[in-house]
HTML snippet that shows the backbone in 3Dmol.js (N, CA, C, O; Angstrom):
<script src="https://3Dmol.org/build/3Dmol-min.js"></script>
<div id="view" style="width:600px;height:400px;position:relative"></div>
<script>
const pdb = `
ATOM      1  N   UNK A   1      39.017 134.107  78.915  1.00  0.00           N
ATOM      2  CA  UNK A   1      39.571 134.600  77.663  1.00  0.00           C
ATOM      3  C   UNK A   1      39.490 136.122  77.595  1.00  0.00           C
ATOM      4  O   UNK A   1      40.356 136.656  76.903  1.00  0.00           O
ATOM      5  N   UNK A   2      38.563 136.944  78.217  1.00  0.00           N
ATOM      6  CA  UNK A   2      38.048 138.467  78.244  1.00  0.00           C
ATOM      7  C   UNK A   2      39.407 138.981  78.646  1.00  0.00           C
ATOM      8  O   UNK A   2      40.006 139.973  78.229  1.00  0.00           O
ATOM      9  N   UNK A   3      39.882 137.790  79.852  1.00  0.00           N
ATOM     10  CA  UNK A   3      41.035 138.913  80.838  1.00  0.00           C
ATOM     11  C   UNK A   3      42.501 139.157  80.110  1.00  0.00           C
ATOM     12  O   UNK A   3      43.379 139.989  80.338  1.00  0.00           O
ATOM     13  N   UNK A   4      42.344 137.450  78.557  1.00  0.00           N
ATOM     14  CA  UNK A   4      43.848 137.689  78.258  1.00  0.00           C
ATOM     15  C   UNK A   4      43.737 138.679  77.169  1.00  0.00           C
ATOM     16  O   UNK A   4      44.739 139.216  76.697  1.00  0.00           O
ATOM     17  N   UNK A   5      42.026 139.040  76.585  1.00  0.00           N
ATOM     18  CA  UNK A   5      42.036 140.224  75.567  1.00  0.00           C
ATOM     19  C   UNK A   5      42.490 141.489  76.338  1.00  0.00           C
ATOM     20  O   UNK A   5      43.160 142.279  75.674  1.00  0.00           O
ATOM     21  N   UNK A   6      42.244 141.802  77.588  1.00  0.00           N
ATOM     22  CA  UNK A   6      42.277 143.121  78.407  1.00  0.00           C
ATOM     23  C   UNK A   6      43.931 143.156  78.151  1.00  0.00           C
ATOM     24  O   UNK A   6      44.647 144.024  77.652  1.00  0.00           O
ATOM     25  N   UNK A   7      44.253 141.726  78.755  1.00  0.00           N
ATOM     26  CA  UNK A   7      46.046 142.193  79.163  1.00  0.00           C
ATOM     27  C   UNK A   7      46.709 142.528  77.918  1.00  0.00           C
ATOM     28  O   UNK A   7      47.816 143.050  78.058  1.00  0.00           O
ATOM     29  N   UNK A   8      46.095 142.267  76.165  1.00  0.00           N
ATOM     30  CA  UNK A   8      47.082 141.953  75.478  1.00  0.00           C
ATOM     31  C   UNK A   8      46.520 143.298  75.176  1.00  0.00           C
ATOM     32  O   UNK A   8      47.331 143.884  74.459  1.00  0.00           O
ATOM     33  N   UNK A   9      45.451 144.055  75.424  1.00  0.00           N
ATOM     34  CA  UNK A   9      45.349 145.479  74.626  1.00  0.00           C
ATOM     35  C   UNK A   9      46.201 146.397  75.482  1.00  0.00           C
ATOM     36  O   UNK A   9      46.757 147.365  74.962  1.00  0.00           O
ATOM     37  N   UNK A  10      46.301 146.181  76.533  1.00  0.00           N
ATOM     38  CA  UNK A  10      47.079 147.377  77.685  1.00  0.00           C
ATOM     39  C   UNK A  10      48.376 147.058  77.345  1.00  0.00           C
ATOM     40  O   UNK A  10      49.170 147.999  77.329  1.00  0.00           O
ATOM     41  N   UNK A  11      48.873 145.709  77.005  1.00  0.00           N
ATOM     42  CA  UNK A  11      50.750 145.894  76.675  1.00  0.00           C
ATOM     43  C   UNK A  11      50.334 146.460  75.574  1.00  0.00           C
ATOM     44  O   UNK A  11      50.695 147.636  75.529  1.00  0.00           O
ATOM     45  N   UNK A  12      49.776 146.151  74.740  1.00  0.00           N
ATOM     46  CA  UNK A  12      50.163 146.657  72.911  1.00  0.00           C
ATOM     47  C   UNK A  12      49.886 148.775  73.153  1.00  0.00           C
ATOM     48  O   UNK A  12      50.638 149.554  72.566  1.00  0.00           O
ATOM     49  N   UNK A  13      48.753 149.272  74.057  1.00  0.00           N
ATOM     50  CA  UNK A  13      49.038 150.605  73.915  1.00  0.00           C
ATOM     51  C   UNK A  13      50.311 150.475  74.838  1.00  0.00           C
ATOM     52  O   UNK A  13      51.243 150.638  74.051  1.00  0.00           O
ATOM     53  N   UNK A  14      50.796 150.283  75.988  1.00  0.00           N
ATOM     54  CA  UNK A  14      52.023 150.344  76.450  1.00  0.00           C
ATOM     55  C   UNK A  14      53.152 150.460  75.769  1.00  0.00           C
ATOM     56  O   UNK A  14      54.082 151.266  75.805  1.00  0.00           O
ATOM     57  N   UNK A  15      52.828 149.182  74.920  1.00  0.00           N
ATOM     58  CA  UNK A  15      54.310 149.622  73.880  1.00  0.00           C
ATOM     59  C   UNK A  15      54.088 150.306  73.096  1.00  0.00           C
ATOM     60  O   UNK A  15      55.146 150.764  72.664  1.00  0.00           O
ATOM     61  N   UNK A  16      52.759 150.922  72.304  1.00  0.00           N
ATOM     62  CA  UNK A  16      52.893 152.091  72.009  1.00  0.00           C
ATOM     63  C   UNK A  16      53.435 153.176  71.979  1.00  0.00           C
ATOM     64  O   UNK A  16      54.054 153.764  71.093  1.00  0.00           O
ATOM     65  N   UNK A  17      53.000 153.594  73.690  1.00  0.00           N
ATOM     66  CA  UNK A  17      53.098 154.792  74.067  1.00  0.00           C
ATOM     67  C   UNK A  17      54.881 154.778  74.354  1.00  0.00           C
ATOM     68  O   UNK A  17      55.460 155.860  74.255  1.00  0.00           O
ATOM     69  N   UNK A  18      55.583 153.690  74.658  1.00  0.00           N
ATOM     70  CA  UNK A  18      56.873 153.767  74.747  1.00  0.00           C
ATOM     71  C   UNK A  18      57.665 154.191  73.017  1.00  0.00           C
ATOM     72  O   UNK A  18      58.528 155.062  72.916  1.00  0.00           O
ATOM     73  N   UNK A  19      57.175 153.424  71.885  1.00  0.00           N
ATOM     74  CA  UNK A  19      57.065 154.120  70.582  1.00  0.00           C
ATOM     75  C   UNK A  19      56.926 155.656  70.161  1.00  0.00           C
ATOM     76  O   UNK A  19      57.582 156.228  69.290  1.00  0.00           O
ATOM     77  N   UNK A  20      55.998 156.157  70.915  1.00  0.00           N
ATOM     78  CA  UNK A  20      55.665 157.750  70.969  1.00  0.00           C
ATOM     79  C   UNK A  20      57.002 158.088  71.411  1.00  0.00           C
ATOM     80  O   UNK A  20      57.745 158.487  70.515  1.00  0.00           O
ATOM     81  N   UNK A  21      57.657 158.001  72.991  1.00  0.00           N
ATOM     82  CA  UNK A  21      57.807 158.842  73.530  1.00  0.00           C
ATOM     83  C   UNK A  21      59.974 158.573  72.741  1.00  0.00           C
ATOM     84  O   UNK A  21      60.867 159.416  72.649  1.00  0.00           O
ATOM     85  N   UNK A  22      59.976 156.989  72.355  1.00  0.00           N
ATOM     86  CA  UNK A  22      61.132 157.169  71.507  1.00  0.00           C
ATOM     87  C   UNK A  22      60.851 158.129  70.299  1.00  0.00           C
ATOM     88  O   UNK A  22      61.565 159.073  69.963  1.00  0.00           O
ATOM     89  N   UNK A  23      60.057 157.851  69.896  1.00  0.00           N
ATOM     90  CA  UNK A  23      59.979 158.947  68.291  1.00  0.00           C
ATOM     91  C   UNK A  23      60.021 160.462  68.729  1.00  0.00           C
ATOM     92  O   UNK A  23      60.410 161.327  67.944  1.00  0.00           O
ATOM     93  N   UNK A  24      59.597 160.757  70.046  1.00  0.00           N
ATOM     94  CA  UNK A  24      59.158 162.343  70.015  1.00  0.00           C
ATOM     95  C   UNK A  24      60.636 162.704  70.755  1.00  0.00           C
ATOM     96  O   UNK A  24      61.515 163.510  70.449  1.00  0.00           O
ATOM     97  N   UNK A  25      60.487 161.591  72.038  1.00  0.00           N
ATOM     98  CA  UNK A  25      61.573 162.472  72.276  1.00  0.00           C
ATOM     99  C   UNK A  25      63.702 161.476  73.021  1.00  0.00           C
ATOM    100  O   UNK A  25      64.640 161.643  73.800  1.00  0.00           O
ATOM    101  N   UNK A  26      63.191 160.617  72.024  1.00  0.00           N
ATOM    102  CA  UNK A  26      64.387 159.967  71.741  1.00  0.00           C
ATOM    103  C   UNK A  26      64.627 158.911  73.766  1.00  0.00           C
ATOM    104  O   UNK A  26      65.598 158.749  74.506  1.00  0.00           O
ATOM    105  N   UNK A  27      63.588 158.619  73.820  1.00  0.00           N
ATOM    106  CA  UNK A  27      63.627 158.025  75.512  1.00  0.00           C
ATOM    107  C   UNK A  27      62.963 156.789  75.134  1.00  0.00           C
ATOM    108  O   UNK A  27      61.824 156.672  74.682  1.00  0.00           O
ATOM    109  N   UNK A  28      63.900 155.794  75.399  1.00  0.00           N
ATOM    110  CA  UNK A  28      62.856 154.634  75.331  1.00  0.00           C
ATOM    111  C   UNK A  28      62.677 154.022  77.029  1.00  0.00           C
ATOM    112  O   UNK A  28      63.641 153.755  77.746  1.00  0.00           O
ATOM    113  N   UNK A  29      61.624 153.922  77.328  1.00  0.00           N
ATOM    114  CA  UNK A  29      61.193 154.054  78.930  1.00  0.00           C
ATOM    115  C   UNK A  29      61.595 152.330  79.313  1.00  0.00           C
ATOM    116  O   UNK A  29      62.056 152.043  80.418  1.00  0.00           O
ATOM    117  N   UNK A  30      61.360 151.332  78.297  1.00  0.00           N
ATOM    118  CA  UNK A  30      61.768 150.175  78.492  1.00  0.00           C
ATOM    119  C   UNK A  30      63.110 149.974  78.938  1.00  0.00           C
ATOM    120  O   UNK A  30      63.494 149.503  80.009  1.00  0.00           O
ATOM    121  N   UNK A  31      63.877 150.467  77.807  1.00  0.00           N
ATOM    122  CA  UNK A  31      65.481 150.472  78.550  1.00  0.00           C
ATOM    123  C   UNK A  31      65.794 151.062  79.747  1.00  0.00           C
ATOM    124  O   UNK A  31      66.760 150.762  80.449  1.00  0.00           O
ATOM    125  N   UNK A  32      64.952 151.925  79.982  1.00  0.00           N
ATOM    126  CA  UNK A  32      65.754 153.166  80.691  1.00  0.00           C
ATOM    127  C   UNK A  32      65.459 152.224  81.822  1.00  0.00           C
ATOM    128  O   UNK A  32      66.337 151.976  82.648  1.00  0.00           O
ATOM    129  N   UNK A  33      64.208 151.662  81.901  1.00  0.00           N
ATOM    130  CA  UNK A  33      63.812 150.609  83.595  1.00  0.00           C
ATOM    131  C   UNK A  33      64.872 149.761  83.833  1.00  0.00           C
ATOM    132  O   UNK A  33      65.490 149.707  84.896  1.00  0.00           O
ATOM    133  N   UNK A  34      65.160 148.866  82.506  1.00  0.00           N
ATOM    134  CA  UNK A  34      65.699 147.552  82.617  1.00  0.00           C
ATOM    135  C   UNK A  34      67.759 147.221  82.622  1.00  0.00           C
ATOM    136  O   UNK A  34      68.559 146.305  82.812  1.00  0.00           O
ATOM    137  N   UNK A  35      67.716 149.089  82.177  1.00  0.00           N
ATOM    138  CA  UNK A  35      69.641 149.148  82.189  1.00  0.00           C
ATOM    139  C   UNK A  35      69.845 148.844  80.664  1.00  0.00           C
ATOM    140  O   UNK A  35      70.790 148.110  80.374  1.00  0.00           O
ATOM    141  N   UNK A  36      68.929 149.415  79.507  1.00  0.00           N
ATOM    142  CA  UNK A  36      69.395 148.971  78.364  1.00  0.00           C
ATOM    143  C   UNK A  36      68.912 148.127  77.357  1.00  0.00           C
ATOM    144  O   UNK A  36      68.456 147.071  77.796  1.00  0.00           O
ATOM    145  N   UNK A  37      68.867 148.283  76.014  1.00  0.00           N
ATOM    146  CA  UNK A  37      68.410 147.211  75.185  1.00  0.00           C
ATOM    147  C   UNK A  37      68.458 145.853  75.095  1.00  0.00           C
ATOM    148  O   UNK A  37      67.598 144.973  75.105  1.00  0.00           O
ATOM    149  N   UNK A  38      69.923 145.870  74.985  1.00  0.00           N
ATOM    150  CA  UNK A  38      70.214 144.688  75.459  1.00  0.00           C
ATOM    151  C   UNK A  38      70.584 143.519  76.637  1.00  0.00           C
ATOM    152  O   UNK A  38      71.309 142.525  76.683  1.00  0.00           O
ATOM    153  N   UNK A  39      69.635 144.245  77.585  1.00  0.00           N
ATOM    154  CA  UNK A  39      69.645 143.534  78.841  1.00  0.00           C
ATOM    155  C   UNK A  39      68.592 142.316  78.761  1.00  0.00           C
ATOM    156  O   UNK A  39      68.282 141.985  77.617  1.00  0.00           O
ATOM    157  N   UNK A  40      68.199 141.843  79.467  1.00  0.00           N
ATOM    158  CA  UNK A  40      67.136 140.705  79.396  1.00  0.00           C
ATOM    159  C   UNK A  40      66.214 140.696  79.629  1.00  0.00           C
ATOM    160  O   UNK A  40      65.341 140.059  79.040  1.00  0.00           O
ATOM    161  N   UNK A  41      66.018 141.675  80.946  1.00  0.00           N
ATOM    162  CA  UNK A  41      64.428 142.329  81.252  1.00  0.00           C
ATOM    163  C   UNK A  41      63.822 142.889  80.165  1.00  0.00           C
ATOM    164  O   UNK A  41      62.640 142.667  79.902  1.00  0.00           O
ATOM    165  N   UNK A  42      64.905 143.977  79.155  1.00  0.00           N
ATOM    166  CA  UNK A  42      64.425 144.691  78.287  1.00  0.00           C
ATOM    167  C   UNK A  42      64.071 143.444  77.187  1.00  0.00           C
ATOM    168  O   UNK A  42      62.914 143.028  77.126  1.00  0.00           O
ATOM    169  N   UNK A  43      64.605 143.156  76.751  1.00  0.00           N
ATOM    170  CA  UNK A  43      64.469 142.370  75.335  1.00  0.00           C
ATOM    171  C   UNK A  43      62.965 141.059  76.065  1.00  0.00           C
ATOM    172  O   UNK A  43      62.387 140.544  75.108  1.00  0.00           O
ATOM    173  N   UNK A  44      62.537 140.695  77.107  1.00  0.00           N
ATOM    174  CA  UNK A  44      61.633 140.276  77.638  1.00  0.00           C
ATOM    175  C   UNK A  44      60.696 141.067  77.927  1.00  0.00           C
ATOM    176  O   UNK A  44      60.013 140.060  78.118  1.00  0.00           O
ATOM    177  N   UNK A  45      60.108 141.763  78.111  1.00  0.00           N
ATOM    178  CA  UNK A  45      59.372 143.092  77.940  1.00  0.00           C
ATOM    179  C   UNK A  45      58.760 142.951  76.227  1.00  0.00           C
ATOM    180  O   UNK A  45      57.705 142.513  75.768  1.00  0.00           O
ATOM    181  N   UNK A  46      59.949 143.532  75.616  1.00  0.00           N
ATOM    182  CA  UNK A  46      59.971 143.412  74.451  1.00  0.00           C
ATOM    183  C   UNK A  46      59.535 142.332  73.423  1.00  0.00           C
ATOM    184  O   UNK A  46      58.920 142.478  72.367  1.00  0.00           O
ATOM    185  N   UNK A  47      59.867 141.558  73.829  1.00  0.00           N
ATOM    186  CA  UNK A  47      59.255 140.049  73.278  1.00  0.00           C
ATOM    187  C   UNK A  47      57.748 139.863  73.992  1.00  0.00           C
ATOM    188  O   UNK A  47      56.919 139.547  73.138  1.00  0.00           O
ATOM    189  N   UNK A  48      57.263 139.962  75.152  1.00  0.00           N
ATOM    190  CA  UNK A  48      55.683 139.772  75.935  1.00  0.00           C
ATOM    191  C   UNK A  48      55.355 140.797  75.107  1.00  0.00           C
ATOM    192  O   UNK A  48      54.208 140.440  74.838  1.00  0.00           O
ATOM    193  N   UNK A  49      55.532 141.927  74.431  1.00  0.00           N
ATOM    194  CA  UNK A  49      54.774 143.084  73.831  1.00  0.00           C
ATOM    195  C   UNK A  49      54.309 142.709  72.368  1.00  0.00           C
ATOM    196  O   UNK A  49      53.246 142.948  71.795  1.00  0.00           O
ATOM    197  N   UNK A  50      55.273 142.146  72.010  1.00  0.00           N
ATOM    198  CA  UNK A  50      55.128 141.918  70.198  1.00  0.00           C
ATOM    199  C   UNK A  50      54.644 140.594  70.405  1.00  0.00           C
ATOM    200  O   UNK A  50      54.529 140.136  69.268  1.00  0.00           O
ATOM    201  N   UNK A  51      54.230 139.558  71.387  1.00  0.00           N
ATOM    202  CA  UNK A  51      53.417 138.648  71.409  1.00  0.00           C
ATOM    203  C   UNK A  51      52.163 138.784  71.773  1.00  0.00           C
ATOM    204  O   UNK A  51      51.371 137.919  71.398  1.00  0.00           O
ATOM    205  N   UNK A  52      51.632 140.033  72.684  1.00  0.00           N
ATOM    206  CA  UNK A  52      50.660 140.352  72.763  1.00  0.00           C
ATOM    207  C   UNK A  52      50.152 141.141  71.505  1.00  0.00           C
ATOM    208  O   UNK A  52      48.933 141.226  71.355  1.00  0.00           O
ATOM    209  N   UNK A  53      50.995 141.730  70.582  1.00  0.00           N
ATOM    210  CA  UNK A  53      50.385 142.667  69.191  1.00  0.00           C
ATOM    211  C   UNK A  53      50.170 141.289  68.286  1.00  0.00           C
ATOM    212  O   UNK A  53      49.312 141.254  67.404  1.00  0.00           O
ATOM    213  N   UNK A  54      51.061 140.117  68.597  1.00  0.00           N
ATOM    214  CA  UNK A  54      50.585 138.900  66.982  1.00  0.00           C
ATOM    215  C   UNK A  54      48.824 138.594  68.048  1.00  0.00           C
ATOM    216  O   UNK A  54      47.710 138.461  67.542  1.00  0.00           O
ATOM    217  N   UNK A  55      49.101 138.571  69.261  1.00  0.00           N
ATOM    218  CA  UNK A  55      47.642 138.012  69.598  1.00  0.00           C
ATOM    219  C   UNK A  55      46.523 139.351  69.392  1.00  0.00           C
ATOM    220  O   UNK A  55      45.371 139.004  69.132  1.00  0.00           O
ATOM    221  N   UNK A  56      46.669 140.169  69.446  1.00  0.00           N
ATOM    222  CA  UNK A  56      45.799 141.414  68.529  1.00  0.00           C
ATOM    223  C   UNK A  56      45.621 141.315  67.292  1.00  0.00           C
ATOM    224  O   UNK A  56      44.541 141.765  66.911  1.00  0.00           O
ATOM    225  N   UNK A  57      46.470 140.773  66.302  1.00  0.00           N
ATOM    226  CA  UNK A  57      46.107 140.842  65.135  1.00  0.00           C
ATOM    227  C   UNK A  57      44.879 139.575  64.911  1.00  0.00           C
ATOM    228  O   UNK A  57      44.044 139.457  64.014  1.00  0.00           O
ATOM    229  N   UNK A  58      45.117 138.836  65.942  1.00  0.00           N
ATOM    230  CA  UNK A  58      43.959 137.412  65.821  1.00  0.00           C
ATOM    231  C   UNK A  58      42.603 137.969  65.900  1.00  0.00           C
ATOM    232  O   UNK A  58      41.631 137.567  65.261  1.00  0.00           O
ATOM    233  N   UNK A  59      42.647 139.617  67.346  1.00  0.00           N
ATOM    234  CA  UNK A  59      41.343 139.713  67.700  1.00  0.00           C
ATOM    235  C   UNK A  59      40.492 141.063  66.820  1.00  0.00           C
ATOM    236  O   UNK A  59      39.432 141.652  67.035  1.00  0.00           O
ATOM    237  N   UNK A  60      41.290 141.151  66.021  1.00  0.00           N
ATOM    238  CA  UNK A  60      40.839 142.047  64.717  1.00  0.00           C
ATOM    239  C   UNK A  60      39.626 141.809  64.036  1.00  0.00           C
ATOM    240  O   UNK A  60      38.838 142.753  63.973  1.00  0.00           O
ATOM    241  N   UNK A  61      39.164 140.183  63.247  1.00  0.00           N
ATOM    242  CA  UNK A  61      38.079 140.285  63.145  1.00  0.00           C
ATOM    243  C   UNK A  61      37.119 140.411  63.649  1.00  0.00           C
ATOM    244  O   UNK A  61      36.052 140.751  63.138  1.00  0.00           O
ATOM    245  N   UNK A  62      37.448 140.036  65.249  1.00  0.00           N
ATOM    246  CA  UNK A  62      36.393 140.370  66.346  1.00  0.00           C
ATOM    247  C   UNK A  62      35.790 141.374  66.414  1.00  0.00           C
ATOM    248  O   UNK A  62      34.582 141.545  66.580  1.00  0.00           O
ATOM    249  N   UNK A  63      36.840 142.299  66.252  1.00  0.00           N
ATOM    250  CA  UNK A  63      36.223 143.732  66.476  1.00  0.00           C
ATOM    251  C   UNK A  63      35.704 144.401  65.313  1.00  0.00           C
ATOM    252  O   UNK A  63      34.758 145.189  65.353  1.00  0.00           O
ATOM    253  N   UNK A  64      36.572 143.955  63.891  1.00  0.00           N
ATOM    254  CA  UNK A  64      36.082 144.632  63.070  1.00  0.00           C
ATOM    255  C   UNK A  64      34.659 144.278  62.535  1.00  0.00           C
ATOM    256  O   UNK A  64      34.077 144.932  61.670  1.00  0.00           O
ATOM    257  N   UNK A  65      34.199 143.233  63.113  1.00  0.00           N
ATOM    258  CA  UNK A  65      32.845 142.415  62.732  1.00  0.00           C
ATOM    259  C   UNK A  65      31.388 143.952  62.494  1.00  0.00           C
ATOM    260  O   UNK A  65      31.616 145.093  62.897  1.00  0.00           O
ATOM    261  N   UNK A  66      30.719 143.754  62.145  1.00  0.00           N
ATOM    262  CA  UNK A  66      29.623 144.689  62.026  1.00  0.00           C
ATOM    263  C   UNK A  66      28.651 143.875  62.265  1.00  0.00           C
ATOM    264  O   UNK A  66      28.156 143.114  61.434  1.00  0.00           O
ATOM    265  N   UNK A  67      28.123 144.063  64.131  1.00  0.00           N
ATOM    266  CA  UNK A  67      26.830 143.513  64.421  1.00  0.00           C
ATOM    267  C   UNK A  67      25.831 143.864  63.979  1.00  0.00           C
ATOM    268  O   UNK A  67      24.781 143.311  64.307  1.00  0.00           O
TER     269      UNK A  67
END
`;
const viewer = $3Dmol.createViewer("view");
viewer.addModel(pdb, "pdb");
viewer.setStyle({}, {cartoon: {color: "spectrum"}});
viewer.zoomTo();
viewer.render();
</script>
């Protein structure tokens, strides 16, 4: 279970940092790999990312806990 918390925090800053670099500087690095938004790689990418952020929101109380 440790390894699917690791994988789901590295996509969620991943898609982050792809968030940054559309907001700053209008590049979204997903498309640019996959040929486009609406290609399938992209929109799959895209979908594994925002399923790894609903499984972050699960591991929230985890973290926010106060041992």
């Amino acid at each position: 279970m440790k390894a699917l918390n690791v994988i789901s925090l590295i996509l969620v800053i991943l898609g982050g940092l792809n968030l940054l670099s559309v907001g700053l500087f209008k590049y979204d690095v997903v498309s640019e790999l996959f040929g486009g938004t609406e290609e399938v790689g992209s929109r799959i990418v895209y979908i594994v990312i925002g399923i790894a952020a609903l499984y972050a929101i699960a591991l929230f109380p985890k973290v926010a806990r106060d041992d």
